[in-house]
C-alpha positions, 0 to 999 in steps of 0.5 A, a space after each residue: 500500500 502505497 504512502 500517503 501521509 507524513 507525520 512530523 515531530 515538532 521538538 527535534 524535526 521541524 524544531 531546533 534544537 531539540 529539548 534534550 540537546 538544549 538541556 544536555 548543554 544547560 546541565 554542563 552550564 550549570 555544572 551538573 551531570 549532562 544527563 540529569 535534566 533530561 534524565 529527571 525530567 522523563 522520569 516517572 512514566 505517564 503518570 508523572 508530572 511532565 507527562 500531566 503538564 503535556 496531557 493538559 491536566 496542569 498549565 506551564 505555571 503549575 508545572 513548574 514548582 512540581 518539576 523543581 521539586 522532582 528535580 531537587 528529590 533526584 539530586 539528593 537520590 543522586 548525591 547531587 547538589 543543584 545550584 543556588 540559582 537552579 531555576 526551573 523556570 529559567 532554564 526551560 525559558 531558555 529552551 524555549 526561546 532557543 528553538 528556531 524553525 528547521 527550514 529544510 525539515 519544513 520546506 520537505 513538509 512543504 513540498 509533499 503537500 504540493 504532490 498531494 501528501 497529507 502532512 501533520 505535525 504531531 506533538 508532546 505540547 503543552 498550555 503556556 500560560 508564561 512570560 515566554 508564552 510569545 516563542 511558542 507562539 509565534 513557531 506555531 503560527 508560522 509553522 501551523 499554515 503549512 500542515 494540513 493537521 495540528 495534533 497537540 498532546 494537551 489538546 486531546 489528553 494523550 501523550 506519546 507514547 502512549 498507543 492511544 495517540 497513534 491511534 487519533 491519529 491515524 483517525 484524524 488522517 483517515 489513513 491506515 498504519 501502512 499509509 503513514 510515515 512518522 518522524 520523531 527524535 525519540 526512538 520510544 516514540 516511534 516504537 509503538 507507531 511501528 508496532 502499528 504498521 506505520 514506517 518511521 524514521 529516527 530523526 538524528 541528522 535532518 539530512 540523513 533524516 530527509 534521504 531516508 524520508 525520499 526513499 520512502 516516498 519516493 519524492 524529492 526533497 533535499 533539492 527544493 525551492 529556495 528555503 523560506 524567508 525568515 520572519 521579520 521584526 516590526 523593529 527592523 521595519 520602517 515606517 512613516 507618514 505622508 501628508 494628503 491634504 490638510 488634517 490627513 496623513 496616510 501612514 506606511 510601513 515600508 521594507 526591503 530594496 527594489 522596484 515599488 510593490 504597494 500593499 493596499 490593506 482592507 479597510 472595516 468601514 464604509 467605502 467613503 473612508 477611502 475618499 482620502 486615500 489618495 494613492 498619486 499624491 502617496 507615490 508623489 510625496 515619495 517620489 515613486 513613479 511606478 508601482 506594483 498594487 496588491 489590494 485585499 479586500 476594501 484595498 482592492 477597490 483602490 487597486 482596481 481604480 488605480 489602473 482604470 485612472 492612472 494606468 502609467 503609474 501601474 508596473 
């Protein structure tokens, strides 16, 4: 049976670093054994309280003292000393905003869309309710459009790798074992998706990684389309104003180098708030002879009137 969707980790596929790697180095930061933060922070099975944080039964903030103390009760089982300044808080705050998009991992997802691949990200997530809370957010917004599902561990009550969880999803996909293609870092996590007749792959090396996921599919995906631009910061963004006549400027904000290419915003009122939006005196006080206009939604109005009026300064 042929393959027909791919399933994607977040943490160590289409994320990176990965938690383990990123705590690894934190432990020899803070002068610990390199395998103790993620050793005591996957300890205790499904009913701990790691696995209840991904479960959605407890939030980012009450998870926190609950981890401090199961990791000051494995030092001392340990003969372990933790810092002064061992702050649980801290030190995820770090992996956490640590974490940037694997672009070649996401442009292969990207990709397999394309030639009619259902893809789905499933991950071990949870509710943060913190002050980094913005990271989270905003890796999940730029990488949620791409997939055609989101499954998150705190959403739906299960946790990898629980068997149940495969079997959602699976459900959610409406494909069969055989069907799927699954990637983790985690070797536990794959096991019981092989048990169930998925094939898997352990992710170590995104390029190894992705060789192993063209063989299988049979796509090609390591020489793609240029990788995504990165997302840019309002703080690297200029912006200004321009006079239309007495009591009215237009503000804009503008970015990058090249021909013009105006981006007519929609607009939550009626059409005559347009009336002021007068886009030759805009080019004009800018010195822009010619532009490319792309409207959306009340903006295309002014985009379509713009090349019935003033067709010479439409590119």
């Amino acid at each position: 049976m042929a393959l027909r969707a791919v399933v994607f980790n977040l943490d160590g596929v289409l994320a990176l670093p990965s938690l383990s790697t990123t705590l690894g180095h934190m432990a020899e930061k803070l002068a610990l054994p390199r395998g103790f933060l993620n050793e005591a922070f996957n300890k205790g099975g499904l009913g701990d309280s790691s696995s209840r944080l991904m479960r959605g039964e407890i939030t980012y903030c009450q998870w926190v003292p609950l981890m401090e103390e199961d990791y000051r009760r494995c030092a001392e089982d340990s003969g372990i000393s933790l810092p002064e300044n061992f702050s649980v808080n801290q030190i995820f705050g770090d992996v956490i905003s640590a974490r940037k998009i694997n672009r070649p991992m996401l442009q292969a997802a990207i990709t397999l869309k394309k030639k009619g691949f259902t893809t789905c990200i499933l991950t071990n997530n949870y509710l943060d309710d913190s002050t980094q809370r913005g990271h989270m957010a905003q890796l999940m917004c730029e990488l949620r459009p791409h997939f055609d599902f989101l499954i998150e561990s705190c959403q739906i009550g299960m946790v990898k790798p629980d068997p149940q969880i495969y079997r959602f999803t699976l459900d959610t996909l409406k494909a069969s074992p055989k069907e799927v293609v699954f990637l983790d870092d985690i070797e536990a996590n794959l096991k019981p998706a092989r048990d169930l007749g998925m094939v898997t792959i352990l992710v170590r090396n995104t390029t190894t990684a992705l060789q192993e996921l063209e063989t299988v599919t049979g796509m090609k995906l390591l020489e793609t389309a240029a990788p995504l631009p990165a997302p840019y910061k309002p703080s690297e963004m200029s912006n200004g104003y321009v006079p239309i006549k007495p009591g009215v400027h237009l503000h804009f904000v503008e970015l990058g180098s090249g021909p013009a290419v105006c981006l007519c915003h929609g607009f939550p009122e009626s059409w005559f708030s347009w009336r002021y939006q007068e886009m030759v005196t805009f080019l004009d006080k800018l010195g822009i002879s010619q532009a490319v206009f792309i409207g959306h939604d009340w903006g295309g109005m002014l985009v379509w009137n713009m090349a019935v009026f003033y067709p010479e300064r439409v590119r």
